[in-house]
MDAnalysis code that builds the backbone (N, CA, C; Angstrom):
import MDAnalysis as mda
import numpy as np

u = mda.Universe.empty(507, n_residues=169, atom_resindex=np.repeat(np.arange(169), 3), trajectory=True)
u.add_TopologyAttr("name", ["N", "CA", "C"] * 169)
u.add_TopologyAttr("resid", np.arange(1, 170))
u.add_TopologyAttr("resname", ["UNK", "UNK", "UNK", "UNK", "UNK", "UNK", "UNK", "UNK", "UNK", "UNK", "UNK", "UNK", "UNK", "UNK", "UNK", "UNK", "UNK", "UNK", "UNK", "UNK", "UNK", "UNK", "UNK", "UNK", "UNK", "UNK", "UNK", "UNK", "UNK", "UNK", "UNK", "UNK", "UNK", "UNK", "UNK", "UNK", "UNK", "UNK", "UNK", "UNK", "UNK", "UNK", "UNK", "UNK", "UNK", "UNK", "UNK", "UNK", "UNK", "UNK", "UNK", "UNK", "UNK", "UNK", "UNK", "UNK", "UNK", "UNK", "UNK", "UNK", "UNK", "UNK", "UNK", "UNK", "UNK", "UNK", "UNK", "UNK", "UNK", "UNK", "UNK", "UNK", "UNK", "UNK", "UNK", "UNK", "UNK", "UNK", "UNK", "UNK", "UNK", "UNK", "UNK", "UNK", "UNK", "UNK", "UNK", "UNK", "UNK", "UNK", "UNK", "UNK", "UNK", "UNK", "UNK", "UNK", "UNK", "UNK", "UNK", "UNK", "UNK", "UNK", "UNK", "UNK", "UNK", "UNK", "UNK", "UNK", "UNK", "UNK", "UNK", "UNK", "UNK", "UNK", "UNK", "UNK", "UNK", "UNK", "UNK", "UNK", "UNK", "UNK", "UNK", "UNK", "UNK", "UNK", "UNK", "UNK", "UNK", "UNK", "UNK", "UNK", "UNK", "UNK", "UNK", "UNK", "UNK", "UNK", "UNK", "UNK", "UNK", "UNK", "UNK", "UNK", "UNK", "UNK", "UNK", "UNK", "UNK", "UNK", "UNK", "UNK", "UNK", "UNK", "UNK", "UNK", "UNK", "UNK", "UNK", "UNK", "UNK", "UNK", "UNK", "UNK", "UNK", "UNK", "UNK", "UNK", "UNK"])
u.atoms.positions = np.array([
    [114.702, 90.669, 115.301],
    [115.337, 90.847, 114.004],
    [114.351, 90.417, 112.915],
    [114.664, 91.375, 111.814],
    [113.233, 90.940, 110.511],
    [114.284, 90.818, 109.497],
    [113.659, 89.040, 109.117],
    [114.823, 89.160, 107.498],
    [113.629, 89.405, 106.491],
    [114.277, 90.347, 105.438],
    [114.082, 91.109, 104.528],
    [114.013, 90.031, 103.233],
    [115.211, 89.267, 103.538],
    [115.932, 88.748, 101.875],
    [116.951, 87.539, 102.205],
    [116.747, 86.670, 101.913],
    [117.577, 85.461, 102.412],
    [117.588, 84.493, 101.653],
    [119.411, 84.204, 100.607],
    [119.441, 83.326, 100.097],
    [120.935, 82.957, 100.020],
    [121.588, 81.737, 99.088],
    [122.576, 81.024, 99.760],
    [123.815, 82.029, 100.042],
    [124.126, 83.462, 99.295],
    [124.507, 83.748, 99.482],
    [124.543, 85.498, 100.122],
    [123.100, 86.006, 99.939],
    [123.069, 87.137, 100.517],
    [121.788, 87.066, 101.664],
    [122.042, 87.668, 102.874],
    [120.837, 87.866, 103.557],
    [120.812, 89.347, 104.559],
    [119.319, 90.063, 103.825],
    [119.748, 91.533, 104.474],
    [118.392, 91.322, 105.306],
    [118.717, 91.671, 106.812],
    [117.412, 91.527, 108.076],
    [117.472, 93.332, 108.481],
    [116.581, 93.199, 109.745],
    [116.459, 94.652, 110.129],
    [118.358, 94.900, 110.760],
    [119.268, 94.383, 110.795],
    [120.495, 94.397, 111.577],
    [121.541, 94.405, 110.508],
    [121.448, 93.796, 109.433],
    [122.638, 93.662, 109.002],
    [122.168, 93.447, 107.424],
    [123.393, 93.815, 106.495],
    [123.455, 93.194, 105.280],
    [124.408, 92.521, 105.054],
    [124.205, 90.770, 104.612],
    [125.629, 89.832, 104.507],
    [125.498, 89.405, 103.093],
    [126.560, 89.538, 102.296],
    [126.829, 89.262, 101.282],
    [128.296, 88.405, 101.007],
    [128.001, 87.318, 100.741],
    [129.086, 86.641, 100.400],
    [130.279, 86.416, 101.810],
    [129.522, 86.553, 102.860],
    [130.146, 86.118, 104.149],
    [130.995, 87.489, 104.381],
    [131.010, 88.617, 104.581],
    [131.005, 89.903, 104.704],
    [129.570, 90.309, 105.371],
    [129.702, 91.261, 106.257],
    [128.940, 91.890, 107.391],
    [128.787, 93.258, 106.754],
    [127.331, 94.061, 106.780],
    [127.464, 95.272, 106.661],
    [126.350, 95.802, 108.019],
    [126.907, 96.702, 109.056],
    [125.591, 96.229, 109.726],
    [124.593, 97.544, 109.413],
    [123.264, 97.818, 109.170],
    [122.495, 98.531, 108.881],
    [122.521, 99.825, 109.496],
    [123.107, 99.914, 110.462],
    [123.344, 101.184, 111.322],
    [124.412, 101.721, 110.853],
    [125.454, 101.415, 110.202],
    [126.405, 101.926, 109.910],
    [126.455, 102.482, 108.265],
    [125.462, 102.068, 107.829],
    [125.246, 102.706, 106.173],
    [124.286, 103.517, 105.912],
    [125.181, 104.721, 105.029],
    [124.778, 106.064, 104.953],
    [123.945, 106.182, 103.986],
    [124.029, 105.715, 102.723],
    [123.706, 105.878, 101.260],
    [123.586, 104.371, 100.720],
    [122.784, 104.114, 99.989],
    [122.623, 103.223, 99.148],
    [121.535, 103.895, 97.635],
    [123.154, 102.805, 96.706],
    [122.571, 103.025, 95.396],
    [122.803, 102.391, 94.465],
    [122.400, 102.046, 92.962],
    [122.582, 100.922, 92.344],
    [123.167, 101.943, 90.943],
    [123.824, 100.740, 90.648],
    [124.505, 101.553, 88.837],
    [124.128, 100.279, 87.636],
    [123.824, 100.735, 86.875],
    [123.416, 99.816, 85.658],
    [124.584, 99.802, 84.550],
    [125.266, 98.560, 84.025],
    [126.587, 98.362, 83.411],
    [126.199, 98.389, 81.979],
    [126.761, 97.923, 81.009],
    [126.691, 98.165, 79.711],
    [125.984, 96.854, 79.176],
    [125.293, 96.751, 78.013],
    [124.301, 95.541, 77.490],
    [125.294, 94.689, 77.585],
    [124.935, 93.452, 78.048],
    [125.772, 92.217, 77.273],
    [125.422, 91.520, 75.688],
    [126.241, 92.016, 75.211],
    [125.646, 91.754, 73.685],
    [125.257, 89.951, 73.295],
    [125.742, 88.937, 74.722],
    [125.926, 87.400, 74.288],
    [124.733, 87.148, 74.827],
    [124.107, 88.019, 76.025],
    [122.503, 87.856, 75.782],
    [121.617, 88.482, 74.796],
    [121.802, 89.783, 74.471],
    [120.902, 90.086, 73.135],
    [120.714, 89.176, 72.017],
    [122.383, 88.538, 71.579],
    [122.699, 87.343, 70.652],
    [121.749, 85.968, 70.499],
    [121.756, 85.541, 72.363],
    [120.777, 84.149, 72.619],
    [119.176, 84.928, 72.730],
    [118.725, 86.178, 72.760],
    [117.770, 86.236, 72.342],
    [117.359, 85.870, 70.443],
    [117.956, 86.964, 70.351],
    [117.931, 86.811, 68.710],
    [117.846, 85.524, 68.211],
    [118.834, 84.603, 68.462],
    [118.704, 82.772, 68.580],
    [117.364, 82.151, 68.741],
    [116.810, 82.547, 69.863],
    [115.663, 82.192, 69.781],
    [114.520, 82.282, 69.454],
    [114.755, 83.831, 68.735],
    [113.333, 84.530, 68.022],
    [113.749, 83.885, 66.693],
    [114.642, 83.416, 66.135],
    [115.219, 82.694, 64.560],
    [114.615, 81.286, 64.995],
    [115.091, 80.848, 66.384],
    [114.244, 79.535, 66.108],
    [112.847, 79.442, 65.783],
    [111.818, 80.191, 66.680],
    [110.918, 80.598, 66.258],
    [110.417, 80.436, 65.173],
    [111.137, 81.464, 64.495],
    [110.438, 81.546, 62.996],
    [110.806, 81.191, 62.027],
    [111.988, 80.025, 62.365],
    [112.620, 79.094, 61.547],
    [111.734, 78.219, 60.522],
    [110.595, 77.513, 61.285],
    [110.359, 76.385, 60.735],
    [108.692, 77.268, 59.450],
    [108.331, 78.474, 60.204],
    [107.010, 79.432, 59.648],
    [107.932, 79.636, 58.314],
    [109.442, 80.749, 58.199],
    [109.362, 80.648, 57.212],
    [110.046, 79.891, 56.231],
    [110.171, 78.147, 56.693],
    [110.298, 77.388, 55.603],
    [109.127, 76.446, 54.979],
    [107.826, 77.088, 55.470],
    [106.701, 76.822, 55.218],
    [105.970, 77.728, 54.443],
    [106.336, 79.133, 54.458],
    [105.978, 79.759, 53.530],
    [107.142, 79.981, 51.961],
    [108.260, 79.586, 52.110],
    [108.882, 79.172, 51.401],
    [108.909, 77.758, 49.982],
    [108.464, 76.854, 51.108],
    [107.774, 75.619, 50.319],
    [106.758, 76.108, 49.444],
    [105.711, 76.974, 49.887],
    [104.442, 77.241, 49.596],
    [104.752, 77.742, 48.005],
    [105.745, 78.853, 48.243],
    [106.037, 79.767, 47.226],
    [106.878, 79.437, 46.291],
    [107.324, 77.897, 46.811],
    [108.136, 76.873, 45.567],
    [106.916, 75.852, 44.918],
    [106.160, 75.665, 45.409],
    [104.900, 74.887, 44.716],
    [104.395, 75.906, 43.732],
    [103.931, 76.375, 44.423],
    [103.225, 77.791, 43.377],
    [104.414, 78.128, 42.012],
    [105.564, 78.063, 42.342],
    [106.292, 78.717, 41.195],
    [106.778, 77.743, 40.502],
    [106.744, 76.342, 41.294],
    [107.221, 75.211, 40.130],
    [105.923, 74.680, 38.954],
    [104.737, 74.920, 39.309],
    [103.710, 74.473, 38.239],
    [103.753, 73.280, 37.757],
    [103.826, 72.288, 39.126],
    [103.476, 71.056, 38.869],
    [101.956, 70.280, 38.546],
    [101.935, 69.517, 38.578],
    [100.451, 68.773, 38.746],
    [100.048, 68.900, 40.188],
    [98.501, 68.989, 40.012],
    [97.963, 69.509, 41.410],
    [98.073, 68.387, 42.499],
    [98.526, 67.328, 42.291],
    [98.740, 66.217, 43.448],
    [100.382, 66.616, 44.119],
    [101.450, 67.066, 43.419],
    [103.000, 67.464, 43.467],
    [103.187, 68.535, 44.133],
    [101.907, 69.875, 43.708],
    [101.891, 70.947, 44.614],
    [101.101, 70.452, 45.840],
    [100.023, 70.062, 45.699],
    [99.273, 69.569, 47.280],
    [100.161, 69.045, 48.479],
    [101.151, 67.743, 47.442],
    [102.409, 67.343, 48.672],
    [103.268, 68.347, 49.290],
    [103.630, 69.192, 48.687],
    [104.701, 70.455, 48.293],
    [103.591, 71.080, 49.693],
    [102.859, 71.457, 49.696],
    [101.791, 72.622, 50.020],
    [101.888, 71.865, 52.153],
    [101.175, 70.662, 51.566],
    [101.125, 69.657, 53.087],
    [102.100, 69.589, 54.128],
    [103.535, 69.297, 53.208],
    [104.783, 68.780, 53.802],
    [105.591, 70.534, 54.348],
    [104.760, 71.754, 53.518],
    [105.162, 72.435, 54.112],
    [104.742, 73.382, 55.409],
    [103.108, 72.878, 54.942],
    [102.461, 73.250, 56.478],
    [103.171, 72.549, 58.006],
    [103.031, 71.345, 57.225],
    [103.998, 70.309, 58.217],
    [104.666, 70.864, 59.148],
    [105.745, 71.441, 58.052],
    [106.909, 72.173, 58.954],
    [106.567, 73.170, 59.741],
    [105.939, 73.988, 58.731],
    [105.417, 75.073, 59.944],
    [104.725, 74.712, 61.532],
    [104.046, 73.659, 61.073],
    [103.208, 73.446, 62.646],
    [104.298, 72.703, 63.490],
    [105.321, 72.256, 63.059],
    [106.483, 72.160, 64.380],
    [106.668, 72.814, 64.915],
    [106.667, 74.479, 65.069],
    [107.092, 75.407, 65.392],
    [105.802, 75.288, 66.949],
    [105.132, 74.355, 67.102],
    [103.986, 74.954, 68.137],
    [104.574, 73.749, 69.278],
    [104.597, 73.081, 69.204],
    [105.119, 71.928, 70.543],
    [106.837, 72.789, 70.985],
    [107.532, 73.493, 70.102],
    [108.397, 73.357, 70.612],
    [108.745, 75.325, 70.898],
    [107.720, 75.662, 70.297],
    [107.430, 77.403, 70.492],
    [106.854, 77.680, 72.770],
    [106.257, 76.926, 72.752],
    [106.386, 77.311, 74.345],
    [107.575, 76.981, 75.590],
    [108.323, 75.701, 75.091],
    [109.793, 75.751, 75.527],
    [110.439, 77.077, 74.831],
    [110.432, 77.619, 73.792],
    [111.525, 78.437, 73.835],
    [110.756, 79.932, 74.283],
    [110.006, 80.211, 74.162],
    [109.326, 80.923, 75.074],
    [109.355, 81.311, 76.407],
    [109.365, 80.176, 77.066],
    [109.745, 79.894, 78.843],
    [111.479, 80.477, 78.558],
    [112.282, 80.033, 77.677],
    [113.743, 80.260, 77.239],
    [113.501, 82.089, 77.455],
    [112.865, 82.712, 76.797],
    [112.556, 83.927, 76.222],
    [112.521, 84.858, 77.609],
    [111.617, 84.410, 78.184],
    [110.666, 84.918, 79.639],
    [111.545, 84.676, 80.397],
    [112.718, 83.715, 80.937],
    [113.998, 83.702, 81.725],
    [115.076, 84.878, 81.363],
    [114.645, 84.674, 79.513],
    [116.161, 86.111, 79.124],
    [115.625, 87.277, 80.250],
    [114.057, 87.553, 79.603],
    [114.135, 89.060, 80.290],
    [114.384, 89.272, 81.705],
    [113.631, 88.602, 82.632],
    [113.638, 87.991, 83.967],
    [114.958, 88.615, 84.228],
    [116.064, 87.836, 83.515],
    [117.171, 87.973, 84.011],
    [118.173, 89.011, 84.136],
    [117.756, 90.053, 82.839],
    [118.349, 91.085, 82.406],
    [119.460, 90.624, 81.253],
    [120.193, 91.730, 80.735],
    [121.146, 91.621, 79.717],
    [121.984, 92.985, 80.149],
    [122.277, 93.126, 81.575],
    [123.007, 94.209, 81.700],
    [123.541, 93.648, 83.576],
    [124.842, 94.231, 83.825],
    [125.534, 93.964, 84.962],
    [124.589, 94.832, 85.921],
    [124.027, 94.604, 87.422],
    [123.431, 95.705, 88.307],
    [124.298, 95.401, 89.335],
    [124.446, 96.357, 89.957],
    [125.373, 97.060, 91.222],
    [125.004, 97.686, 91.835],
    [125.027, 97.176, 93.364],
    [124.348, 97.556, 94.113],
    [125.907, 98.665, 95.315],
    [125.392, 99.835, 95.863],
    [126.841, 100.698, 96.252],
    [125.983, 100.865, 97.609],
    [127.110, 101.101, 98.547],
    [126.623, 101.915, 100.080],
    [127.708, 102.316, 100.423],
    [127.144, 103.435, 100.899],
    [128.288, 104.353, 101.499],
    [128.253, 103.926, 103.163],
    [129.890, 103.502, 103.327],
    [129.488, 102.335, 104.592],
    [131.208, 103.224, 105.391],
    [131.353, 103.050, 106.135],
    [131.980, 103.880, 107.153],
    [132.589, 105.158, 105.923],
    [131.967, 105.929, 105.835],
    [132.655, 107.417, 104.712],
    [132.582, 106.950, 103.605],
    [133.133, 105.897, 103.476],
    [133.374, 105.371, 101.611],
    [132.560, 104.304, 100.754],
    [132.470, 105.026, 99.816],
    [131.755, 103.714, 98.555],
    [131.880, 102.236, 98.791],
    [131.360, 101.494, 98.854],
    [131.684, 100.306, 99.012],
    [130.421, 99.525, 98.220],
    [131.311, 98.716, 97.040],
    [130.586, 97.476, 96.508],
    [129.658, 96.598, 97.009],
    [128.305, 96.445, 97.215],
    [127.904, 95.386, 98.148],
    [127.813, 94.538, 97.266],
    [127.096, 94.433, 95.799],
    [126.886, 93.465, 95.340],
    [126.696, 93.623, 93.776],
    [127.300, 92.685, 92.535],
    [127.067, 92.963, 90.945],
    [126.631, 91.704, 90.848],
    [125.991, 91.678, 89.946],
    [125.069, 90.580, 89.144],
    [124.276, 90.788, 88.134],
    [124.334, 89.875, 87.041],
    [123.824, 90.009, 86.029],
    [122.077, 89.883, 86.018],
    [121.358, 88.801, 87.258],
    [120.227, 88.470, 87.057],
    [119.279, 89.426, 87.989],
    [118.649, 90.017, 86.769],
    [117.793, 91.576, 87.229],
    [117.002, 91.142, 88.194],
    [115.673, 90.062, 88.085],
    [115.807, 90.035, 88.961],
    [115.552, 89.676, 90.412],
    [116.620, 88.922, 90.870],
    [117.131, 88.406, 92.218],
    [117.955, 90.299, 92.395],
    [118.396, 90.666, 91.566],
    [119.114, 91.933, 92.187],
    [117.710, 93.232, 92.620],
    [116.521, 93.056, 91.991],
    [115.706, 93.749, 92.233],
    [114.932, 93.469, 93.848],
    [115.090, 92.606, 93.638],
    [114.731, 91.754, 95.165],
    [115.315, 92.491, 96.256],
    [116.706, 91.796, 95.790],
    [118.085, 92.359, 97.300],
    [117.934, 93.497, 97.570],
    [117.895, 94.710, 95.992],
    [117.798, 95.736, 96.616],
    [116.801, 96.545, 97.401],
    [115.609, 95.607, 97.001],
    [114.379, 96.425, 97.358],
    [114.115, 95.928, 99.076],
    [115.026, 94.762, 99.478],
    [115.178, 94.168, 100.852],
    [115.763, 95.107, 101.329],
    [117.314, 95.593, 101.186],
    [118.108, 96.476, 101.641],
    [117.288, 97.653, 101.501],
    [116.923, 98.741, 100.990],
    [116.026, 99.609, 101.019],
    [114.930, 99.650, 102.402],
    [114.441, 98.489, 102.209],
    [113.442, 98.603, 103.279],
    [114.075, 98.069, 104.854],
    [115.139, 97.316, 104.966],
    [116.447, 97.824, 105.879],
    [116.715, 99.210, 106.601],
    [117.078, 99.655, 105.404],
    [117.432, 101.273, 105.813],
    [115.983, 101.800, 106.505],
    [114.691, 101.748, 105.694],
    [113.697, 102.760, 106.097],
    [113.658, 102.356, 107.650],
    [114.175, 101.557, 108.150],
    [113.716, 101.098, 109.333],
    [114.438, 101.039, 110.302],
    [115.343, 101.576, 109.933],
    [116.441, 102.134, 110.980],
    [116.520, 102.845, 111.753],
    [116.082, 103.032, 113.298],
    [115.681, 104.302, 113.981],
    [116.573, 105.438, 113.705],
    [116.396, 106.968, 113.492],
    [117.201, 107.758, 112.892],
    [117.828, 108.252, 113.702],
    [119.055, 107.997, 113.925],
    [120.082, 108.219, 115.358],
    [121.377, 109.247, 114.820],
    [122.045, 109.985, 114.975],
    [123.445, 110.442, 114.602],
    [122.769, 111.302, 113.011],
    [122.571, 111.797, 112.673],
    [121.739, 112.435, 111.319],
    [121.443, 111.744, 110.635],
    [121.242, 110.753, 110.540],
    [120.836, 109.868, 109.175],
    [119.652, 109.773, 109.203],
    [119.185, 110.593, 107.444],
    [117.750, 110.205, 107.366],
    [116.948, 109.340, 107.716],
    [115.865, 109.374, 107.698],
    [114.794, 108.247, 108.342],
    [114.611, 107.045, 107.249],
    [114.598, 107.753, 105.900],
    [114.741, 106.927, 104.916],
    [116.019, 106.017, 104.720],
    [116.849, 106.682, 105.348],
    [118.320, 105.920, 104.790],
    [118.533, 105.575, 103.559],
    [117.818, 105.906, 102.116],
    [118.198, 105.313, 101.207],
    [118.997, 105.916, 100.073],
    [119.300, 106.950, 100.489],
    [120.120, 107.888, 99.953],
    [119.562, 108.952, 98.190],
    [120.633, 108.794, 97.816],
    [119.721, 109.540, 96.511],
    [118.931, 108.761, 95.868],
    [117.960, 109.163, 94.758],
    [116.641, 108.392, 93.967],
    [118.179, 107.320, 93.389],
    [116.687, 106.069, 92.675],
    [117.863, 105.161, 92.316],
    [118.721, 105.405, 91.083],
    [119.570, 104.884, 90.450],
    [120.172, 104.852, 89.950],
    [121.087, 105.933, 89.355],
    [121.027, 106.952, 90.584],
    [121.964, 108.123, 90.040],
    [123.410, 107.563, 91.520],
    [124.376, 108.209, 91.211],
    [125.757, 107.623, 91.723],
    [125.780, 108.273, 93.285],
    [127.021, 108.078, 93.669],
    [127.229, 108.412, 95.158],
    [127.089, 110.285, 95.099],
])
């Protein structure tokens, strides 16, 4: 037996696909295919969040800048004005690669539901939805290479993987 993909809750080998303590065994699935769900707008949102943090502190540094300049103080009042607002701006760098790593997890993860389908004794059957792209890119690309390896017994393609991805049953 060859495992493919193994974690606390899914593991697909050359024999079987188990998901969530459910059995699918590899010989018995016809088709496999994945469907992509609608954006989640509360991740687009915590992106956006974090591209504002970002550039939170830049533009209240070019802001300061453009209040020195327009108040026409004495050149020691703008210099403070000018300093205290670079200041701010350079906060943005100790705390710009934490939200960054924040950033690089959004995409990682996706902002859309993936679903994974097999056609398992005649009928459609759910194997698996999840939001995080991807651990789901993983599973599926485990299960995939499952199927290719399935000796081709009873008509089932050699590929077993049914139609290209992301078109339906």
């Amino acid at each position: 037996m060859i495992t493919y993909y193994d974690d606390r809750s899914v593991q697909v080998t050359s024999t079987a696909i188990r998901i969530e303590g459910r059995d699918y065994p590899v010989a018995e699935i016809g088709m496999l295919w994945h469907r992509r769900g609608s954006r989640s707008w509360r991740v687009l949102a915590g992106r956006g969040a974090i591209g504002a943090a970002l550039a939170g502190p830049l533009v209240a540094a070019a802001l300061g800048i453009g209040v020195a300049v327009w108040l026409r103080r004495s050149p020691t009042v703008t210099l403070a004005i000018v300093g205290a607002s670079v200041l701010v701006g350079l906060a943005v760098g100790p705390v710009a690669d934490f939200l960054f790593e924040f950033l690089d997890r959004s995409y990682a993860r996706g902002s859309r539901q993936l679903e994974m389908w097999a056609r398992w004794h005649g009928r459609p059957v759910l194997l698996l939805r999840t939001g995080d792209a991807l651990r789901f890119g993983q599973i599926y690309r485990a299960a995939q290479r499952a199927l290719e390896n399935v000796p081709s017994s009873g008509g089932k393609s050699a590929s077993g993987a049914g139609p290209r991805p992301g078109s339906g049953p």
